[in-house]
CHARMM internal coordinates of N, CA and C (Angstrom, degrees):
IC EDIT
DIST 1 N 1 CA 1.4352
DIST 1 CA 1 C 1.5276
ANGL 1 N 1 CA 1 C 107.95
DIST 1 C 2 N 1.5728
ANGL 1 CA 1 C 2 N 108.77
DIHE 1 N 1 CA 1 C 2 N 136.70
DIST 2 N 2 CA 1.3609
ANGL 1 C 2 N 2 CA 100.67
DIHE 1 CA 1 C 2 N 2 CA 171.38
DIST 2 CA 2 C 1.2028
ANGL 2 N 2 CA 2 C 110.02
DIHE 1 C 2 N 2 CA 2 C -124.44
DIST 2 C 3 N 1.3234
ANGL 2 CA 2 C 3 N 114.12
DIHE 2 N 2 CA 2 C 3 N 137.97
DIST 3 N 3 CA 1.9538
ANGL 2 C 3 N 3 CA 121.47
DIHE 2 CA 2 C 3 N 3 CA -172.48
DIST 3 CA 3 C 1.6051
ANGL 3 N 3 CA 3 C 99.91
DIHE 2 C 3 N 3 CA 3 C -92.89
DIST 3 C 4 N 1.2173
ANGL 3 CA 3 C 4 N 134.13
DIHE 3 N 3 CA 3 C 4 N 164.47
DIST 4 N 4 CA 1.3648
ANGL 3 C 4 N 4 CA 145.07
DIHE 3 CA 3 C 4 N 4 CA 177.50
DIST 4 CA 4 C 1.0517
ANGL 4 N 4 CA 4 C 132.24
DIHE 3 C 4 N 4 CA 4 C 156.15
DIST 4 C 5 N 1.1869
ANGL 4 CA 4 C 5 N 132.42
DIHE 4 N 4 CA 4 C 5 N 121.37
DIST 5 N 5 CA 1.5162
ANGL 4 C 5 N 5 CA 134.25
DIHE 4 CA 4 C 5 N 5 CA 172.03
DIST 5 CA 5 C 1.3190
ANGL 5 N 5 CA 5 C 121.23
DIHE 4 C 5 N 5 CA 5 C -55.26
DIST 5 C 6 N 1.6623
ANGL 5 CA 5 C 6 N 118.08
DIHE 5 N 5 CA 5 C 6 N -21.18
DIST 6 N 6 CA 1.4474
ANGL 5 C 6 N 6 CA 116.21
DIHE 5 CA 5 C 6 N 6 CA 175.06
DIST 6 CA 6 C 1.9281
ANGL 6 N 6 CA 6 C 124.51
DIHE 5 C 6 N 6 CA 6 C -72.23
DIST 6 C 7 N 1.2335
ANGL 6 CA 6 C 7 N 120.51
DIHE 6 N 6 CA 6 C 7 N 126.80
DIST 7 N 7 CA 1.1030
ANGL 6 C 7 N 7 CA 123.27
DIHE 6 CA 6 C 7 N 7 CA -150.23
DIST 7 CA 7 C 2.1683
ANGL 7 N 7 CA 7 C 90.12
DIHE 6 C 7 N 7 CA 7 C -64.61
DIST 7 C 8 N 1.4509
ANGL 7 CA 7 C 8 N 109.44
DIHE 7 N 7 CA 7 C 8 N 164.36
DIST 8 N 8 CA 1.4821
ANGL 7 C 8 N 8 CA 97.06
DIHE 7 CA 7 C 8 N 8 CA 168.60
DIST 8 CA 8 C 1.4221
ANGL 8 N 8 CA 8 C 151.56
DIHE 7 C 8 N 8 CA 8 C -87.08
DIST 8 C 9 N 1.3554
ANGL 8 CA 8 C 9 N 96.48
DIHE 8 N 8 CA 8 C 9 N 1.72
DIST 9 N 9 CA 1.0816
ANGL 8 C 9 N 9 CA 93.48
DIHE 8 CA 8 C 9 N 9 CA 145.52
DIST 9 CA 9 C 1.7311
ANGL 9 N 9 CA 9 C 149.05
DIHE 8 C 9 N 9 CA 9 C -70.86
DIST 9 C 10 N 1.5974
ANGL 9 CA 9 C 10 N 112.92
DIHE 9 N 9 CA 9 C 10 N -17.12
DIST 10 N 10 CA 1.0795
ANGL 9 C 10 N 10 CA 133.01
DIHE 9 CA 9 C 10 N 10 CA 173.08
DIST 10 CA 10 C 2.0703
ANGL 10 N 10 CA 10 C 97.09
DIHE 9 C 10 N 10 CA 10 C -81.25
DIST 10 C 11 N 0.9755
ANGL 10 CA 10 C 11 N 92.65
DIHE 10 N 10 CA 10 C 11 N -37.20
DIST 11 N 11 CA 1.7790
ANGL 10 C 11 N 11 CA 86.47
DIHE 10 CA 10 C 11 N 11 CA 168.77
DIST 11 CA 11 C 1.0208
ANGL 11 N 11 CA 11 C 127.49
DIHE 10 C 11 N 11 CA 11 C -31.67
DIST 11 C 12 N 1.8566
ANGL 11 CA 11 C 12 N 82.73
DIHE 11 N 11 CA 11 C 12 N -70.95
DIST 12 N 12 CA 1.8053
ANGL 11 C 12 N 12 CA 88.14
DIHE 11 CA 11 C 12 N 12 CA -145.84
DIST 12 CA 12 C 1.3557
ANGL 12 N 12 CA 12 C 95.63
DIHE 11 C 12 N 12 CA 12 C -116.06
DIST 12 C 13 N 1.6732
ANGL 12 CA 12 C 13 N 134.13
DIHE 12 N 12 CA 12 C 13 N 38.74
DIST 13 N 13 CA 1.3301
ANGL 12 C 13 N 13 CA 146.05
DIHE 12 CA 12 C 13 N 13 CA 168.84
DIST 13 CA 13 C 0.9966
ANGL 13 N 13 CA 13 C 113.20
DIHE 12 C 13 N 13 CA 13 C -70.95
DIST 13 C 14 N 1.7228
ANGL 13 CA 13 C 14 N 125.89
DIHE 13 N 13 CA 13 C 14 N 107.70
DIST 14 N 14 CA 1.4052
ANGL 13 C 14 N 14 CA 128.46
DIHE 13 CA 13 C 14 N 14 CA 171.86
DIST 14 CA 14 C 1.1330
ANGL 14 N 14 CA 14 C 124.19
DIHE 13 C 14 N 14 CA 14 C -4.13
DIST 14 C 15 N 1.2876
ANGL 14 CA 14 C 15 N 114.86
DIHE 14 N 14 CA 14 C 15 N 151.50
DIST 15 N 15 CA 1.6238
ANGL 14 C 15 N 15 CA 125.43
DIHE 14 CA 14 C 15 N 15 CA -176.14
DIST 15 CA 15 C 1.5436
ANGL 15 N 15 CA 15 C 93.76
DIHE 14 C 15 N 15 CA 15 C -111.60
DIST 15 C 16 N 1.6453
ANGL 15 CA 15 C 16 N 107.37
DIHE 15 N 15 CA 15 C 16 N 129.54
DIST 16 N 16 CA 1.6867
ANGL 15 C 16 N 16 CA 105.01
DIHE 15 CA 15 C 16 N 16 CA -177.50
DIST 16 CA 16 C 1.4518
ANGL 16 N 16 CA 16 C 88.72
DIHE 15 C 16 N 16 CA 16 C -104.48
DIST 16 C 17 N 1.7033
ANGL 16 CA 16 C 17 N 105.59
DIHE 16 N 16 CA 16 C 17 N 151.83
DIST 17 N 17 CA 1.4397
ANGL 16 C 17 N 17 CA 130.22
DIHE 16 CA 16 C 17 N 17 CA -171.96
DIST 17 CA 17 C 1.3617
ANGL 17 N 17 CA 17 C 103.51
DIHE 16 C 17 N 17 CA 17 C -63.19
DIST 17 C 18 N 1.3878
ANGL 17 CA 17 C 18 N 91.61
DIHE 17 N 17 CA 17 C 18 N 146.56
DIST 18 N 18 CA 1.7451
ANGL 17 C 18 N 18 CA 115.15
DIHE 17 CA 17 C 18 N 18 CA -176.73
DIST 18 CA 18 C 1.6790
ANGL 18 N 18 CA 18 C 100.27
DIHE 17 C 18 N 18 CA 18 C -77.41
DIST 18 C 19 N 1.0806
ANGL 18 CA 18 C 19 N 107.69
DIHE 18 N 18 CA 18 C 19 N 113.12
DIST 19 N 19 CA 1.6661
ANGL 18 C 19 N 19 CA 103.68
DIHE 18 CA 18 C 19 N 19 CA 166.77
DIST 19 CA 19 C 1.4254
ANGL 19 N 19 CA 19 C 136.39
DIHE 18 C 19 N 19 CA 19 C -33.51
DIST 19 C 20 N 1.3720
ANGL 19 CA 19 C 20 N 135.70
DIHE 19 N 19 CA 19 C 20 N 92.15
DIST 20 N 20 CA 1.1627
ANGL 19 C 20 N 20 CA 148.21
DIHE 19 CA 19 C 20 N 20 CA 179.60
DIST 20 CA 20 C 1.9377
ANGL 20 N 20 CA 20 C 105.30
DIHE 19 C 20 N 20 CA 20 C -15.90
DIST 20 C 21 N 1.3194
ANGL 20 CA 20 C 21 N 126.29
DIHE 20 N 20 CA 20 C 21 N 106.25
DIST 21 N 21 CA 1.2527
ANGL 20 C 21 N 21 CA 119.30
DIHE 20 CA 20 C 21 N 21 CA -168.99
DIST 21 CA 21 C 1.5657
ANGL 21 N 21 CA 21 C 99.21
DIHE 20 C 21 N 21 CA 21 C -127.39
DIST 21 C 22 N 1.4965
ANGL 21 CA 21 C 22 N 111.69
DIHE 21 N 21 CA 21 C 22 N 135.02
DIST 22 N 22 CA 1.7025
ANGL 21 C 22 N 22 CA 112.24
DIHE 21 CA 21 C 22 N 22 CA -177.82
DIST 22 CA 22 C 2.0275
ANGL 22 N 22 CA 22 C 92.77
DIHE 21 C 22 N 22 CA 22 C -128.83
DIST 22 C 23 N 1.2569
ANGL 22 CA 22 C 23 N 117.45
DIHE 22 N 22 CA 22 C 23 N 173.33
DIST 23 N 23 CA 1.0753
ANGL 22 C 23 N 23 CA 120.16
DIHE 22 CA 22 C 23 N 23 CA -176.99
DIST 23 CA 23 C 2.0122
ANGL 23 N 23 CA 23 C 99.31
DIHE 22 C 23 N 23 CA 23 C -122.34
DIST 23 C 24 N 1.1838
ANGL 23 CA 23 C 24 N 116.46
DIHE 23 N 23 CA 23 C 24 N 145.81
DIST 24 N 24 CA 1.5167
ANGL 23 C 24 N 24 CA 105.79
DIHE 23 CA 23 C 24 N 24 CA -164.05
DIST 24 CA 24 C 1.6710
ANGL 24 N 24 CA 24 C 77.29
DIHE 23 C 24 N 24 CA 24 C -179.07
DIST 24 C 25 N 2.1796
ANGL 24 CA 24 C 25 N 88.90
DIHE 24 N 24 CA 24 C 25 N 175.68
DIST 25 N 25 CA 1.4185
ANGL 24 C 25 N 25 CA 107.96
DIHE 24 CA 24 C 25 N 25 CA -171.30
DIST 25 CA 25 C 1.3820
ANGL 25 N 25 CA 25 C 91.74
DIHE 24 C 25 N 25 CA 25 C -128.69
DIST 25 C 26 N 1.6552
ANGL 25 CA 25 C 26 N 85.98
DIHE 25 N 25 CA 25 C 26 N 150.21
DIST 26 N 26 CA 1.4839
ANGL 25 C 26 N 26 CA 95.22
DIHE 25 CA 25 C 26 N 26 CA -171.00
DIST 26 CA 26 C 1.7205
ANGL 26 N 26 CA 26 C 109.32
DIHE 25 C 26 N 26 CA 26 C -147.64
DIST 26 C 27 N 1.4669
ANGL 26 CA 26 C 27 N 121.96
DIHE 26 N 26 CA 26 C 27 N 98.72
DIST 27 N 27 CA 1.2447
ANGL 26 C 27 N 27 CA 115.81
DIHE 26 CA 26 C 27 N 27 CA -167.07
DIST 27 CA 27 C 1.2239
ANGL 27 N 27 CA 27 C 108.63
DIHE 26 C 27 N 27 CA 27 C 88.47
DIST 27 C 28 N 1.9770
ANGL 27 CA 27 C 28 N 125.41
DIHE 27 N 27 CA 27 C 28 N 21.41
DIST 28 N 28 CA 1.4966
ANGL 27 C 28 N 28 CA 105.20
DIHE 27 CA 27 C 28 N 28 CA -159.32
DIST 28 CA 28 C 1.2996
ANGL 28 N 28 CA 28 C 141.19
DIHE 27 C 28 N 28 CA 28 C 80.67
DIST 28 C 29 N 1.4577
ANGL 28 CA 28 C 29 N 101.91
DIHE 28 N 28 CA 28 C 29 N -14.53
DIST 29 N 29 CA 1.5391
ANGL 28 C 29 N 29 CA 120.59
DIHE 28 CA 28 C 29 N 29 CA -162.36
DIST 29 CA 29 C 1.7073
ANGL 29 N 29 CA 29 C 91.77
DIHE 28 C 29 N 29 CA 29 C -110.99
DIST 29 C 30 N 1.3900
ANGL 29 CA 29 C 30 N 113.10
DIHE 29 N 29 CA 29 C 30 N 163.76
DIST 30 N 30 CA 1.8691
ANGL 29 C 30 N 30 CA 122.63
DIHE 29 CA 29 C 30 N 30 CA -177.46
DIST 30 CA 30 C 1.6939
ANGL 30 N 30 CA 30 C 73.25
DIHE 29 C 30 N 30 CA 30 C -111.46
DIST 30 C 31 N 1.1697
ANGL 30 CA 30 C 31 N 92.50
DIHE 30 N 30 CA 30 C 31 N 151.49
DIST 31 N 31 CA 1.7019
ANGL 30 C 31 N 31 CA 136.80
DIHE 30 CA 30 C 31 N 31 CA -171.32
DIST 31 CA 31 C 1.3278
ANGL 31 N 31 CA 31 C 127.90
DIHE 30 C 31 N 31 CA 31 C -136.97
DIST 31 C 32 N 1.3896
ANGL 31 CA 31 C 32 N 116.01
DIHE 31 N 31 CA 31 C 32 N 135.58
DIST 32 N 32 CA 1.2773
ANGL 31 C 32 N 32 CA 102.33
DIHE 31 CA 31 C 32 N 32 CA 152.82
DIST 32 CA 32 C 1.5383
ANGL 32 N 32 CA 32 C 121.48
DIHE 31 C 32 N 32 CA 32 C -102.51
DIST 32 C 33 N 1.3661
ANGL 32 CA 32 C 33 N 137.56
DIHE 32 N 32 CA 32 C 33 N 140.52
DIST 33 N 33 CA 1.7498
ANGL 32 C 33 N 33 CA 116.35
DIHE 32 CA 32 C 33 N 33 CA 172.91
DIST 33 CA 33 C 1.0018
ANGL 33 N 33 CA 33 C 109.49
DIHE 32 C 33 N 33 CA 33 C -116.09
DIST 33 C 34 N 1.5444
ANGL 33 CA 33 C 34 N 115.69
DIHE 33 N 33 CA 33 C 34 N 163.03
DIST 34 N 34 CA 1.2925
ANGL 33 C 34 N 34 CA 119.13
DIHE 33 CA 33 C 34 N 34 CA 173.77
DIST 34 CA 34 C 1.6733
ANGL 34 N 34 CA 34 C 91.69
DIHE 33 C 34 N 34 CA 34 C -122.97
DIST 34 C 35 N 1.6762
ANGL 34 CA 34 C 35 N 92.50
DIHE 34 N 34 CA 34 C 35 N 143.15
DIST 35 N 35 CA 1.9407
ANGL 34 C 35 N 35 CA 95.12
DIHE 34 CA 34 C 35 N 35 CA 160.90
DIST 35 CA 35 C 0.9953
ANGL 35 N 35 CA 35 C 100.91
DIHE 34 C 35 N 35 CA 35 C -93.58
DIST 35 C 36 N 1.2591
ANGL 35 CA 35 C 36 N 112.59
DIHE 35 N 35 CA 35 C 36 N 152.75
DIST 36 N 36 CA 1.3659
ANGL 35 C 36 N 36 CA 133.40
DIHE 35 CA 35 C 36 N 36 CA 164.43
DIST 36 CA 36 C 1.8281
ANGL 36 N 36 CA 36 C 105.60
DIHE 35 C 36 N 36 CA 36 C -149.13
DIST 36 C 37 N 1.7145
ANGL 36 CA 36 C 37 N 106.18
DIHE 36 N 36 CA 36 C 37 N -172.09
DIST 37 N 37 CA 1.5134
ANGL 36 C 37 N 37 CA 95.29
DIHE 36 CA 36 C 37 N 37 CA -150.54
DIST 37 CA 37 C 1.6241
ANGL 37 N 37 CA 37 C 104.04
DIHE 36 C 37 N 37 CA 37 C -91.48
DIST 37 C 38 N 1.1435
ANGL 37 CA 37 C 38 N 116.06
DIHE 37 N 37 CA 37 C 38 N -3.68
DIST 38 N 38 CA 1.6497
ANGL 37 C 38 N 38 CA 116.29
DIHE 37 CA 37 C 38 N 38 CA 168.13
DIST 38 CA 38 C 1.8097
ANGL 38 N 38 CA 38 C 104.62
DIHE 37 C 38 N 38 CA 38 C -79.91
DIST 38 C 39 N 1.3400
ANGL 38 CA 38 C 39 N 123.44
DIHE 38 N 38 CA 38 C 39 N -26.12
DIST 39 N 39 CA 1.5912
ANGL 38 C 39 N 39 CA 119.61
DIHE 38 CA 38 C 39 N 39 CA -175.74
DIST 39 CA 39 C 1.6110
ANGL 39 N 39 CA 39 C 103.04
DIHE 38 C 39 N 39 CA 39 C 134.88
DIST 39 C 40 N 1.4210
ANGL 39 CA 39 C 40 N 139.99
DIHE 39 N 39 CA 39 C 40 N -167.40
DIST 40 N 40 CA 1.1422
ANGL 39 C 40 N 40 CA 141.71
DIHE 39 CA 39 C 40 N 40 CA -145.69
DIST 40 CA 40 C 1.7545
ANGL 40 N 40 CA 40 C 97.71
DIHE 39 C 40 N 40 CA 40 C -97.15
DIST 40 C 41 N 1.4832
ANGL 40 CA 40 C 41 N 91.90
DIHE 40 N 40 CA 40 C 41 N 132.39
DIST 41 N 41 CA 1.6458
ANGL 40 C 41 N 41 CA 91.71
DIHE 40 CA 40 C 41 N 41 CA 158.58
DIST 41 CA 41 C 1.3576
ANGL 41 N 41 CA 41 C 122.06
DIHE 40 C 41 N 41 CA 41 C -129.87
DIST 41 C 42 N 1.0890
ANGL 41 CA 41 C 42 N 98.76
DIHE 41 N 41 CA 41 C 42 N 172.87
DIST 42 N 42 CA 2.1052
ANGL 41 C 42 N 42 CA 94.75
DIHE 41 CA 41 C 42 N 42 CA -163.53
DIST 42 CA 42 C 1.9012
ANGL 42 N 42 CA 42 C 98.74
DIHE 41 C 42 N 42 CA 42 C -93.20
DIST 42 C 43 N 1.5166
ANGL 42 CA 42 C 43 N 111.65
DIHE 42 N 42 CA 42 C 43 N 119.90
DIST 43 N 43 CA 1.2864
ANGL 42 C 43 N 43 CA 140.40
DIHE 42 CA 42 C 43 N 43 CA -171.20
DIST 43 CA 43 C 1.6245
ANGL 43 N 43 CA 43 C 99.36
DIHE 42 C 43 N 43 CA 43 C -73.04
DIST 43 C 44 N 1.6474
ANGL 43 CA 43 C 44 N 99.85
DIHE 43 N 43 CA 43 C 44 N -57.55
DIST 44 N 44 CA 1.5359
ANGL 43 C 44 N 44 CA 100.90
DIHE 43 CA 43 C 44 N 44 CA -163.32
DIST 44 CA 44 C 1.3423
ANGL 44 N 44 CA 44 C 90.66
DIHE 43 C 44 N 44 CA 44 C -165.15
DIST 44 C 45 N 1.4491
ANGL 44 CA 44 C 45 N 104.79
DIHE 44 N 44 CA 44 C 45 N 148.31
DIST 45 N 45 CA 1.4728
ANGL 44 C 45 N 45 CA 122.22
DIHE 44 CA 44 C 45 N 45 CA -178.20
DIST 45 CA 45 C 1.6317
ANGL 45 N 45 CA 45 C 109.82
DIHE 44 C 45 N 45 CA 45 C -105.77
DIST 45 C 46 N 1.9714
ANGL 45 CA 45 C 46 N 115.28
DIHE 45 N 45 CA 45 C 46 N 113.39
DIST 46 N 46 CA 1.5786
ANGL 45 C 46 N 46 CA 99.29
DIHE 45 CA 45 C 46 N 46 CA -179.81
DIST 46 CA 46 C 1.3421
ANGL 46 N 46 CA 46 C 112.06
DIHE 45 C 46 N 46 CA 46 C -108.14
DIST 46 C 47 N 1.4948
ANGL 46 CA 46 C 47 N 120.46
DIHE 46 N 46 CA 46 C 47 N 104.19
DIST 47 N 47 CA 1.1217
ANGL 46 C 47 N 47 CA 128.00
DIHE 46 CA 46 C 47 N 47 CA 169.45
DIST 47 CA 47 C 1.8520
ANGL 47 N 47 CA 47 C 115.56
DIHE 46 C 47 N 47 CA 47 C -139.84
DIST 47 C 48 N 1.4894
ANGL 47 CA 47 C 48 N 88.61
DIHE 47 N 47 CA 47 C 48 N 155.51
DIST 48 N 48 CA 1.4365
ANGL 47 C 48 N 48 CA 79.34
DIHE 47 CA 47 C 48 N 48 CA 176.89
DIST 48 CA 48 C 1.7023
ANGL 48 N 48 CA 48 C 125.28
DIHE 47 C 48 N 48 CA 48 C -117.92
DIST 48 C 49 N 1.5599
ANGL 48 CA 48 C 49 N 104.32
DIHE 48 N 48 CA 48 C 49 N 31.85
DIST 49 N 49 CA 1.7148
ANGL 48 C 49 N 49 CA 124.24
DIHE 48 CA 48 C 49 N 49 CA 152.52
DIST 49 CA 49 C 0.8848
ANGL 49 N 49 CA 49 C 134.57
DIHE 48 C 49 N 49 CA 49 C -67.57
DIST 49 C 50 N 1.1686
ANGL 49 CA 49 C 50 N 132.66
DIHE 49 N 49 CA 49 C 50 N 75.23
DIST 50 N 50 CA 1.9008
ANGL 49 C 50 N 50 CA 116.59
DIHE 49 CA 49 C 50 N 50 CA -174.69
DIST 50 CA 50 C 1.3591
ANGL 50 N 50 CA 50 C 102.17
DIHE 49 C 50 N 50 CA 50 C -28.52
DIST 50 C 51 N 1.3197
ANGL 50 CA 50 C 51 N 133.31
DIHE 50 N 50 CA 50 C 51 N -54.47
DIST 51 N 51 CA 1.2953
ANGL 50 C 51 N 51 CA 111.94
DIHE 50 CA 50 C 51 N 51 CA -150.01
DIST 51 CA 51 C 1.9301
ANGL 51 N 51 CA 51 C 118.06
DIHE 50 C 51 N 51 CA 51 C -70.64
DIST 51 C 52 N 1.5120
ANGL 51 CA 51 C 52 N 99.13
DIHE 51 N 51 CA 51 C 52 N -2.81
DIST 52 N 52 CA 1.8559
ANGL 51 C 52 N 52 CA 104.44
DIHE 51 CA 51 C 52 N 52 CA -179.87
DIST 52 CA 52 C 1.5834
ANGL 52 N 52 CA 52 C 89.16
DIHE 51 C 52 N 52 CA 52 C -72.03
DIST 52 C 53 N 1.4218
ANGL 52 CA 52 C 53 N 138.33
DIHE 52 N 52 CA 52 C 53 N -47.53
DIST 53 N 53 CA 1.5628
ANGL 52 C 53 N 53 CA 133.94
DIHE 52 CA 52 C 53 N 53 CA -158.12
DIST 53 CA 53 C 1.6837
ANGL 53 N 53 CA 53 C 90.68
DIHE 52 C 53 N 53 CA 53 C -76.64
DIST 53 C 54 N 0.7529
ANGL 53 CA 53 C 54 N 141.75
DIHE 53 N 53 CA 53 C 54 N 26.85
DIST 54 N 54 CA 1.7222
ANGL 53 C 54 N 54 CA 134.35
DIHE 53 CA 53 C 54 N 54 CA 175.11
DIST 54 CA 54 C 1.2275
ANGL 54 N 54 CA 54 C 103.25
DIHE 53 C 54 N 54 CA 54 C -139.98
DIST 54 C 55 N 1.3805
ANGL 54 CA 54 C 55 N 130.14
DIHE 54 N 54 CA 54 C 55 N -3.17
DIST 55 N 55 CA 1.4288
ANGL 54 C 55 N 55 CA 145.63
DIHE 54 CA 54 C 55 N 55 CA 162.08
DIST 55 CA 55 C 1.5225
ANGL 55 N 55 CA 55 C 101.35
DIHE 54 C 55 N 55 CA 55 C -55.90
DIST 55 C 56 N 1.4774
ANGL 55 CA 55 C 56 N 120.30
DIHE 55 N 55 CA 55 C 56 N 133.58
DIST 56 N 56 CA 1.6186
ANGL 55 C 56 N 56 CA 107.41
DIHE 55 CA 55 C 56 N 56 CA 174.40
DIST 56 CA 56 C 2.0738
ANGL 56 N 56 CA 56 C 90.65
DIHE 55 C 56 N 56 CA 56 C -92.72
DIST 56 C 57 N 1.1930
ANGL 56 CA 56 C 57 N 122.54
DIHE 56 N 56 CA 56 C 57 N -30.44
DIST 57 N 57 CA 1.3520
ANGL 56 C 57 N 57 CA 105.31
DIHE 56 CA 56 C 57 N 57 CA -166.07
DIST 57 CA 57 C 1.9170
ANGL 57 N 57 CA 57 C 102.59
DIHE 56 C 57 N 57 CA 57 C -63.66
DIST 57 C 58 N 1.3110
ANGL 57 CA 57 C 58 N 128.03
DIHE 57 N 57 CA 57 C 58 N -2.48
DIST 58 N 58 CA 1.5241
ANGL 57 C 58 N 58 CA 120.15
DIHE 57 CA 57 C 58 N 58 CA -177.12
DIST 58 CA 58 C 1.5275
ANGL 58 N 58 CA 58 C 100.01
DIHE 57 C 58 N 58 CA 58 C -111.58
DIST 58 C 59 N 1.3660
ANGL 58 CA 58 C 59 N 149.27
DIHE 58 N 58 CA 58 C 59 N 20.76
DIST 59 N 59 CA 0.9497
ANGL 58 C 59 N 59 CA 148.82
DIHE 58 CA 58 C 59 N 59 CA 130.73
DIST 59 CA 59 C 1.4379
ANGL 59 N 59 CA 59 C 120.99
DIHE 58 C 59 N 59 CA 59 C -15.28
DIST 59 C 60 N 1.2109
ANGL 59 CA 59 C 60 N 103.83
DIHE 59 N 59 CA 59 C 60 N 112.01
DIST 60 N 60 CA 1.9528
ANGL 59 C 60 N 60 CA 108.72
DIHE 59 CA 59 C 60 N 60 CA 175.40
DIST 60 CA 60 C 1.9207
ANGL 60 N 60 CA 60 C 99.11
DIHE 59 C 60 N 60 CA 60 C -70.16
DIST 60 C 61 N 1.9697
ANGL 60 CA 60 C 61 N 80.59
DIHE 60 N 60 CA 60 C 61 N 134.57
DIST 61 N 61 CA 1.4854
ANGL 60 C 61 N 61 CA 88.71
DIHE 60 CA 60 C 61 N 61 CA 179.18
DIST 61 CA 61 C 1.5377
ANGL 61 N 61 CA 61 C 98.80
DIHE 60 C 61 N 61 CA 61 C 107.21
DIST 61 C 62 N 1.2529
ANGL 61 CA 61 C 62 N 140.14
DIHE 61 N 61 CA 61 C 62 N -26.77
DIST 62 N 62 CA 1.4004
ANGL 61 C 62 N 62 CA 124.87
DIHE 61 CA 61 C 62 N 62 CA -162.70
DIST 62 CA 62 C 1.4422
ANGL 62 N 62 CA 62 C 115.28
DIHE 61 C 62 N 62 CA 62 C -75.34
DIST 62 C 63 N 1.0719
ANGL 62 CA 62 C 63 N 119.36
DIHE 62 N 62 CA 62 C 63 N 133.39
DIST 63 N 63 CA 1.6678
ANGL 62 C 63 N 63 CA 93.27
DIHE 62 CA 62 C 63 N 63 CA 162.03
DIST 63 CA 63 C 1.3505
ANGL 63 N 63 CA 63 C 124.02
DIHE 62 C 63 N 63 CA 63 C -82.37
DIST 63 C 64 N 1.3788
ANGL 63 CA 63 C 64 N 108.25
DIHE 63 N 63 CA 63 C 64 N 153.56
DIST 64 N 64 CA 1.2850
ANGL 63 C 64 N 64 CA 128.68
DIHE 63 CA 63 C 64 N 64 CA -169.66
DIST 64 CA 64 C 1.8701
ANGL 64 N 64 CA 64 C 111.39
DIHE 63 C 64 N 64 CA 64 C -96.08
DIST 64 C 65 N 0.8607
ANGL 64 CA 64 C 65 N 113.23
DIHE 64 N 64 CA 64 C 65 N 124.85
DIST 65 N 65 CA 1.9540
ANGL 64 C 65 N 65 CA 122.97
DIHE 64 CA 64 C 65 N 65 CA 163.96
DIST 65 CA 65 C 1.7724
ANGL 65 N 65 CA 65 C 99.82
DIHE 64 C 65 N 65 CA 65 C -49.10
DIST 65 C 66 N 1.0708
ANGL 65 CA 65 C 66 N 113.05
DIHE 65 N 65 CA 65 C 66 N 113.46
DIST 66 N 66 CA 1.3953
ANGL 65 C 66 N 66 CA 122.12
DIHE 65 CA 65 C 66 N 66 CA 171.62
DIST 66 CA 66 C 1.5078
ANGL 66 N 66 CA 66 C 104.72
DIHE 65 C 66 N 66 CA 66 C -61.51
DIST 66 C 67 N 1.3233
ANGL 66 CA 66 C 67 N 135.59
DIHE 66 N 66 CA 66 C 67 N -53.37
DIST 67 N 67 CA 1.6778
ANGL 66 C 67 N 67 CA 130.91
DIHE 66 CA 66 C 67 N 67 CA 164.77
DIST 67 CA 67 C 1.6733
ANGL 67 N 67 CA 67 C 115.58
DIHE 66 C 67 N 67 CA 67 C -38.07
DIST 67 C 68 N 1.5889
ANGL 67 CA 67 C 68 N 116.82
DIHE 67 N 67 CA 67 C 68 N -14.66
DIST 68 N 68 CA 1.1796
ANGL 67 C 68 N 68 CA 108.08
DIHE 67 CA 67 C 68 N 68 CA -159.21
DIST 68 CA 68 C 1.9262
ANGL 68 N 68 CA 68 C 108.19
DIHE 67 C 68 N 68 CA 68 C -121.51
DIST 68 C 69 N 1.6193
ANGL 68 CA 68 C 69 N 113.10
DIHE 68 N 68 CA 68 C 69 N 26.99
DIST 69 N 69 CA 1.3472
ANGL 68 C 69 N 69 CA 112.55
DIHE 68 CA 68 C 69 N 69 CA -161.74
DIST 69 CA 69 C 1.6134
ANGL 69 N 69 CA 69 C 77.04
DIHE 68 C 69 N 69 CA 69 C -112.20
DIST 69 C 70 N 1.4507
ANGL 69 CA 69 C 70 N 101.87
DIHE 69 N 69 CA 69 C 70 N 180.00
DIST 70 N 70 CA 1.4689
ANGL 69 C 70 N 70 CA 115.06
DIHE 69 CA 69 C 70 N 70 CA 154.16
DIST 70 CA 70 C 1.5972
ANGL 70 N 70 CA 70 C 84.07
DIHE 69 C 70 N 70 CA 70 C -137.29
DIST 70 C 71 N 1.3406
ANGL 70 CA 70 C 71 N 117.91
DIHE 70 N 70 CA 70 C 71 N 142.60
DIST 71 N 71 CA 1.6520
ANGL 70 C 71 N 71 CA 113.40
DIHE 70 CA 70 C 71 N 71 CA 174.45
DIST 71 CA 71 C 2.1297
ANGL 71 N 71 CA 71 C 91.08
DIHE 70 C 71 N 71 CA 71 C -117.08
DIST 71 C 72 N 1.5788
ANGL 71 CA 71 C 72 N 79.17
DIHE 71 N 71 CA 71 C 72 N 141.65
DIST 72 N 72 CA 1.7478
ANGL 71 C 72 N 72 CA 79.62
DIHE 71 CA 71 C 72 N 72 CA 166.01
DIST 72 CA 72 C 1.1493
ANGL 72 N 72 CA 72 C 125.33
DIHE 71 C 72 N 72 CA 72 C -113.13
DIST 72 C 73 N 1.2793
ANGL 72 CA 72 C 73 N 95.98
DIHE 72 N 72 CA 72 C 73 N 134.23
DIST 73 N 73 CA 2.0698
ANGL 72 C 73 N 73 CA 105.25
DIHE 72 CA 72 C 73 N 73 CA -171.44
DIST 73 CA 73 C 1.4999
ANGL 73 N 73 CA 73 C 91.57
DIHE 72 C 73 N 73 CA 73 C -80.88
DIST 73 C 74 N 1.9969
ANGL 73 CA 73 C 74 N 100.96
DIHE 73 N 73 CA 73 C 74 N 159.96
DIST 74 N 74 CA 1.3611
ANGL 73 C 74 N 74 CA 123.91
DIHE 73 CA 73 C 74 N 74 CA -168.21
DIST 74 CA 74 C 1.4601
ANGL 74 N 74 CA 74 C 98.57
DIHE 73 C 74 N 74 CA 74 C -76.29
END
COOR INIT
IC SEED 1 N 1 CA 1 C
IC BUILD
């Protein structure tokens, strides 16, 4: 049983898919990507330089050149 003040439709409203996320290098740099339907974009940048987060090419959200990733398998 579930108790709640939220009406049910706010319940039991589909769950939209978690964005496909791989970890890879990009520019040299560790990455996170996300696919999406134009091709890979950069999720999150893992470094520990300040100066890569003041980089405009590591901007979350960018897309990435598919010629220019290395993705790493598990």
């Amino acid at each position: 049983m579930h108790w709640t003040i939220l009406p049910p439709e706010v319940v039991f409203q589909p769950v939209e898919a978690a964005p496909r996320r791989m970890v890879g290098t990009y520019e040299g740099r560790r990455v996170i990507l996300e696919a999406g339907e134009d091709g890979w974009r950069l999720g999150a940048l893992l470094s520990t330089d300040p100066n890569d987060f003041l980089d405009p090419r590591f901007r979350p959200g960018t897309l990435l050149p598919a010629g220019a990733l290395q993705i790493d398998t598990p």
